[in-house]
N, C-alpha and C positions, 0 to 999 in steps of 0.2 A: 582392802580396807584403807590403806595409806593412801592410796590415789582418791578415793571418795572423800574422803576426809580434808585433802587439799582443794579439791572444788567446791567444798561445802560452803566457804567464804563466799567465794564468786558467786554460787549460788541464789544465799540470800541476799546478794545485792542487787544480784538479776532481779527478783522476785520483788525486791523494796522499788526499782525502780521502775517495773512494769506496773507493780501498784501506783504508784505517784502518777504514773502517766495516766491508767487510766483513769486515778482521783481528778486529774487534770480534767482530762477529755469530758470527762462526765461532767464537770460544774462547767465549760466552757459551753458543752450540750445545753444545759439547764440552765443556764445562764442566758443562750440564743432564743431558746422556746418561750422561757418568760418573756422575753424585751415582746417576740414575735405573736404572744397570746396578747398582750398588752396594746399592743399596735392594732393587731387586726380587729379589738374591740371599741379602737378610736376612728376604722376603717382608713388606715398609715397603711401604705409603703413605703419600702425604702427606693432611692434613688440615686445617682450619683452623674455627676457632670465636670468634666478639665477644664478651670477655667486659669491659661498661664499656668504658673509651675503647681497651682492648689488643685488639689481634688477635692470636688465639693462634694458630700455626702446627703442626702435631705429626706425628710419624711414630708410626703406629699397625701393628702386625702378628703376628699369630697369633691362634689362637681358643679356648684355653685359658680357663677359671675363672679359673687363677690370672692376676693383673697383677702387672706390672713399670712402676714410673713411675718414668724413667730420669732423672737432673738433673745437665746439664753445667756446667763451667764455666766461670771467666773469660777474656772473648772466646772463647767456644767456639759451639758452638749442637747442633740436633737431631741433628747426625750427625757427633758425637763418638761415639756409642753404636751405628752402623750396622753395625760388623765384628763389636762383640761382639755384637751379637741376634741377628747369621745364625745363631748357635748356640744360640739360646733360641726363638725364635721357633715351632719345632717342639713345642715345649711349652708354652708360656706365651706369655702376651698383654702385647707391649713396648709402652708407650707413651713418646717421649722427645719432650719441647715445644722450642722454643725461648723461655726466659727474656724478659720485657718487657726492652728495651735491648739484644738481640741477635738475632743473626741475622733470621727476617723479624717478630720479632716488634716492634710498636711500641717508638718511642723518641720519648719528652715528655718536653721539655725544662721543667725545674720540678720533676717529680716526684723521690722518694727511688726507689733502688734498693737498699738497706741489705737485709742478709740478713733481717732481720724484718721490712721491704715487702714482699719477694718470697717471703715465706714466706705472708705471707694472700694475698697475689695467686694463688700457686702451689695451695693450699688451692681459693681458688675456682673455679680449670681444675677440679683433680679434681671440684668437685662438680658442676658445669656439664657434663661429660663422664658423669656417672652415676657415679665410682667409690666404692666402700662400706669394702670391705676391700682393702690391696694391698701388697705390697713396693715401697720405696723406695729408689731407688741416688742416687749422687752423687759427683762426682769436682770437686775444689779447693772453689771455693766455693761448686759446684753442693753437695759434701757438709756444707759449717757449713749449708747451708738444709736441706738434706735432715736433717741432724742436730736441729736448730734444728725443724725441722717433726714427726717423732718423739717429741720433747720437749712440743710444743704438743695436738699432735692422737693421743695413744697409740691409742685406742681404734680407727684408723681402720690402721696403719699394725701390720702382720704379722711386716714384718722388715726390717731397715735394713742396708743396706750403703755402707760408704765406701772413693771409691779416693784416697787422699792429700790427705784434707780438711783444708781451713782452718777456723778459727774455734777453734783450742787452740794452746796456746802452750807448746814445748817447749821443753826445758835447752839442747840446740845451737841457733843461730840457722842459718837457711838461708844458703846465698849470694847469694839477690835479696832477703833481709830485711838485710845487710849491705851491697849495691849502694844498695837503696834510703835505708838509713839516714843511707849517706855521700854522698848527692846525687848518686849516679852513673846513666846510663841506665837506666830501667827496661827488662828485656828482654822484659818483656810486653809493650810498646807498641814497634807498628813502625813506621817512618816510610823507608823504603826498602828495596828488594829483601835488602842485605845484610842488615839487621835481619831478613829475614823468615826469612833462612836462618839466620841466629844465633839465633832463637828457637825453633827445629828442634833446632837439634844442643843446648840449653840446659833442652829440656823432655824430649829423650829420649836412651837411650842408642844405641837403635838406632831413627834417624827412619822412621817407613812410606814406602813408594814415593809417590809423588803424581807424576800423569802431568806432562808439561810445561805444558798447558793448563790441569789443573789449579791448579797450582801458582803460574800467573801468576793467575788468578783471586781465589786466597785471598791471595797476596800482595797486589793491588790492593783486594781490601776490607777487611784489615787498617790498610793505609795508608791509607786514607780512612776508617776509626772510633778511627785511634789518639785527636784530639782527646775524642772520646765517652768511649772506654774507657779513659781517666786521667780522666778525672773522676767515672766510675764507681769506679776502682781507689781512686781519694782518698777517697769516702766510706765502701765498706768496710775501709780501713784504720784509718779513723775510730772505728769499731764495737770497733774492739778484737780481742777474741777470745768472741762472743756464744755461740757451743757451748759452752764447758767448764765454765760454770758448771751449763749445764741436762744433763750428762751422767748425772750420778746419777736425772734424772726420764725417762730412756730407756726405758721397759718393754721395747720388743721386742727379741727375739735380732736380736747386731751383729756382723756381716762387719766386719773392718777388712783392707783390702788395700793393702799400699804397695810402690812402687818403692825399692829399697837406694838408688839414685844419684839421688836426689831431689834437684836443685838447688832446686827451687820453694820447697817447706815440708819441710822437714828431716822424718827418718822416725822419732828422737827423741819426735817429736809424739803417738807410742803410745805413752811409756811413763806420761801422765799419763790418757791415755784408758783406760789397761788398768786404773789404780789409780781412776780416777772410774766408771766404766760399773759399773753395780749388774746390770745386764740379762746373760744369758750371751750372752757375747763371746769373739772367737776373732779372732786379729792375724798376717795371714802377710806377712813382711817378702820381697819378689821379687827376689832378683840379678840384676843387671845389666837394671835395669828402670828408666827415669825417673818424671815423675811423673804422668804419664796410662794406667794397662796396660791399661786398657779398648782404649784406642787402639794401644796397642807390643805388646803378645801376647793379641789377642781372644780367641782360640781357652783359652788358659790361664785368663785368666780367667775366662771364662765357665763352663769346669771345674771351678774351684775354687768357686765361686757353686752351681753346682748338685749338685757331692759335700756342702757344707756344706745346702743349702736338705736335700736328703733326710734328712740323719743328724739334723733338726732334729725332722721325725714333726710338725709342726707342722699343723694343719686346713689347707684349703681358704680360699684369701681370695679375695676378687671383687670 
């Protein structure tokens, strides 16, 4: 009885912690099958290619001429763009990477992540993948790169759209450019469950479903990259606002799409991009929309993306 008794502890530790693992295994399971059920009804796979010290990660799908190379944002990664491609992918060829510093793409410590880093880096994916001619999207400051990239490489880039980009600097100030200013929590960076749900109801008006497994997942990897992605967020801050200077060297026709209820970057932020952009441009402001609609009404926008790509009569890019 004394010897059963002394491994009884041991025991229920064993048993606590083969449960924990397999609590683990099972939501990291259901965690995969979601992204994977999600993917394969936008007809995504995944892909990956070494370019230099980064491992590019990308969701690739359809078979179309024309490309789409899709560029999220901060703290975001490749499948911010997976609801809206379901819609596109029947016709055109989505490519959407995950960014060096996010999701599985590397992250070196030392290195710049500043929008013009990630803009020759971003250049390089495309060339390394074959692309020639393509449209460009981009949402927060996946769009100052995507913009910023436009600007740098015209000849390569067909047509540019942004969903609620950073890198121009409007007349209203947002309310996390006022959070931020006054030293109060950034609501981009999570460091607990609540945080994770305060940065849901803060980025949108109407949050997407996310299953419950989900949901503990992207909770638990946001809190483990907040230290990362505030030291990322510190250097792009740094930068200023590196889009609006090079808005007038845009050659190609510009999508501008924004959320009305934009807490991130104020929707203001068109009215200097409408009077700089020399390129034909077209600015549809979304009711009751936050500042991701790629994510909050894919279906919408991805409508509006491709009544505007037609009435453009623009060639064939590839």
């Amino acid at each position: 009885m004394s010897i059963h008794f002394k491994f009884r502890p041991l025991r229920r530790i064993f048993l606590l912690s083969l449960g924990l693992l397999f609590t683990i295994s099972c939501s990291s399971f259901i965690h995969k099958t979601g992204l994977m059920w999600e993917r394969s009804k936008a007809d995504l796979s995944k892909k990956e290619v070494q370019i230099g010290d980064f491992k590019w990660v990308y969701l690739e799908g359809g078979e179309s001429d024309e490309t789409l190379l899709a560029i999220h944002g901060f703290g975001g990664d490749k499948d911010h763009w997976t609801r809206f491609s379901k819609y596109l992918t029947e016709d055109y060829r989505v490519i959407s990477p995950d960014l060096p510093g996010f999701g599985e793409n590397s992250r070196i410590q030392g290195e710049s992540y500043s929008i013009k880093s990630q803009v020759q880096r971003l250049h390089a994916f495309a060339t390394k993948i074959g692309l020639k001619k393509y449209h460009i999207l981009g949402n927060s400051m996946g769009g100052s790169i995507a913009g910023v990239y436009a600007a740098t490489y015209p000849d390569e880039v067909t047509s540019l759209t942004l969903f609620d980009n950073a890198g121009v600097d409007g007349p209203e100030p947002s309310e996390l450019y006022k959070l931020v200013k006054e030293g109060k929590p950034n609501p981009l960076l999570v460091g607990s469950v609540e945080d994770f749900d305060r940065l849901m109801k803060f980025s949108f008006v109407n949050p997407p479903y996310i299953p419950g497994a989900l949901k503990t997942y992207f909770t638990e990897r946001a809190i483990e990259n907040r230290n990362w992605n505030e030291g990322i967020f510190t250097q792009i801050r740094a930068e200023g606002f590196p889009l609006e200077p090079l808005l007038p060297k845009i050659k190609a026709p510009t999508l501008v799409i924004w959320g009305r209820e934009d807490r991130v970057i104020d929707k203001s932020c068109t009215i200097p991009m409408d009077k700089k952009l020399k390129s034909p441009h077209k600015i549809y402001i979304l009711p009751d929309v936050g500042h991701a609609p790629m994510i909050e009404v894919p279906k919408d926008s991805a409508q509006i993306w491709k009544d505007w790509k037609i009435n453009l009569d623009i060639p064939i890019s590839k």
